[in-house]
C-alpha positions as CSV (number, residue, x, y, z in Angstrom):
1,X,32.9,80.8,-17.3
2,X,30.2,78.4,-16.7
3,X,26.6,80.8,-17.2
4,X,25.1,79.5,-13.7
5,X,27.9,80.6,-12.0
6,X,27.2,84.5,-12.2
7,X,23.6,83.8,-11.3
8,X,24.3,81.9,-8.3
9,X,27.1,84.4,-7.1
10,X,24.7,87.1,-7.2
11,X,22.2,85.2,-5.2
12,X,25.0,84.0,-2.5
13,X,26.8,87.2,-2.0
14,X,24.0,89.0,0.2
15,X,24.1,86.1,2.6
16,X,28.2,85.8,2.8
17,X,28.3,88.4,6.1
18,X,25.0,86.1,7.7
19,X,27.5,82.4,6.4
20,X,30.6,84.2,8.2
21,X,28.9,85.3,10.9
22,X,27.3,81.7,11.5
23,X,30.3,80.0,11.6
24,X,32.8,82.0,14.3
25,X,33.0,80.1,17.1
26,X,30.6,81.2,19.9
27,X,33.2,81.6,22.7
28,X,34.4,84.4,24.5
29,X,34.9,87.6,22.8
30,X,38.1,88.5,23.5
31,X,37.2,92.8,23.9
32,X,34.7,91.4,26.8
33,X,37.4,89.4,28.5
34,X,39.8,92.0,28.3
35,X,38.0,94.5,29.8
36,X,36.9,92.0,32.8
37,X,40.1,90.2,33.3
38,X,43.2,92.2,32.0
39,X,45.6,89.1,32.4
40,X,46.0,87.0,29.3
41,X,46.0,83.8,31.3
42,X,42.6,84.5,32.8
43,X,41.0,84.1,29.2
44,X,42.7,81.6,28.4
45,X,41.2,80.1,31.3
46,X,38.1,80.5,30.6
47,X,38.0,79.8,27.0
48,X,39.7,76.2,28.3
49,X,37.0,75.7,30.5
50,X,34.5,76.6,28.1
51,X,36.0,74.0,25.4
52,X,35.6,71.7,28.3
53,X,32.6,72.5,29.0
54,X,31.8,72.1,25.3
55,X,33.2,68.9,25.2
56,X,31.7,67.0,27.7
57,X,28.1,68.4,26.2
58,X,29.5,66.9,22.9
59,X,30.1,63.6,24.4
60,X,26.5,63.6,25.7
61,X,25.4,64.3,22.7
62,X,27.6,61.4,21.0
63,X,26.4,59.1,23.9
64,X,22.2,59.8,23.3
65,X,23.1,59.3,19.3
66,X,24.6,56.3,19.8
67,X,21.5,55.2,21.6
68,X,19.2,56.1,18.7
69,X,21.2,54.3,16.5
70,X,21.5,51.3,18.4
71,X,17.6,51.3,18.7
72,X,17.7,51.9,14.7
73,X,19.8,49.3,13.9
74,X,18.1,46.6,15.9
75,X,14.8,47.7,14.5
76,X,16.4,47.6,10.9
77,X,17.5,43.4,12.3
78,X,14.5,43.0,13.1
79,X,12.4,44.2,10.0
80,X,14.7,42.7,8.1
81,X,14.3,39.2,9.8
82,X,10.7,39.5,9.2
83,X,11.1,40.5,5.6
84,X,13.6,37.3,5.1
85,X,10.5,35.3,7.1
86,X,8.0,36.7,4.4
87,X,9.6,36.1,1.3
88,X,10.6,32.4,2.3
89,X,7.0,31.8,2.3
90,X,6.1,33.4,-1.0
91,X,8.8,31.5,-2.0
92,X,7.1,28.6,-0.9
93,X,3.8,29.6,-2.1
94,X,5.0,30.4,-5.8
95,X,6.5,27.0,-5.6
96,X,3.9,25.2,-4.8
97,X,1.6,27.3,-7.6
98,X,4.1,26.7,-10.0
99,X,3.6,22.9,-9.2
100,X,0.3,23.1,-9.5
101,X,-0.1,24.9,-13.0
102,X,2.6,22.1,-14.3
103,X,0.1,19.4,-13.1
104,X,-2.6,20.9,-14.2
105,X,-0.9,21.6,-17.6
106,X,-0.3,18.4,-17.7
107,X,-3.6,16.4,-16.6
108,X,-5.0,19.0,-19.4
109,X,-2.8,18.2,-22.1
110,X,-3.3,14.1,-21.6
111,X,-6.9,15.1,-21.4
112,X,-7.2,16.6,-25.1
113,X,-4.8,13.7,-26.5
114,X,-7.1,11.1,-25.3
């Protein structure tokens, strides 16, 4: 048994019941629902019409993120465009210096031979 393992048991184990707890589904309790409706149709009702309910909020949801990430992307283009636009003209530039350290390597070197 690997020796971080017991360690990190012990440190998880207090928070299992608060893990468990977090992850039940937050719909209706079912001692609640019997004791206002007595028929089992009437909570499966209204756990369908919360899921419903709890899907069209998801798909809101979904809706706004895919906004954001529309705006994200096109920003991402856009920087990127502009990135592509500066290093073209360092490009360019270093290019051009390059040119001009040849020739003046050169005009330097004929200058000492002569």
């Amino acid at each position: 048994m690997a020796s971080w393992l017991l360690p990190a048991v012990k440190l998880i184990l207090p928070h299992v019941g608060d893990i468990v707890a977090a992850a039940k589904p937050h719909f209706t309790k079912r001692k609640e629902a019997l004791a206002a409706d007595e028929s089992a149709s009437g909570i499966v009702q209204q756990q369908i019409a919360e899921l419903q309910t709890a899907a069209s909020e998801n798909t809101a949801n979904i809706k706004a993120l895919a906004e954001q990430l529309r705006i994200t992307v096109t920003a991402l283009e856009k920087g990127a465009s502009e990135a592509e636009k500066r290093l073209r003209r360092a490009q360019t530039l270093a290019i051009a210096a390059t040119a001009t350290a040849i020739a003046a390597l050169a005009i330097g070197v004929i200058a000492l031979l002569t």
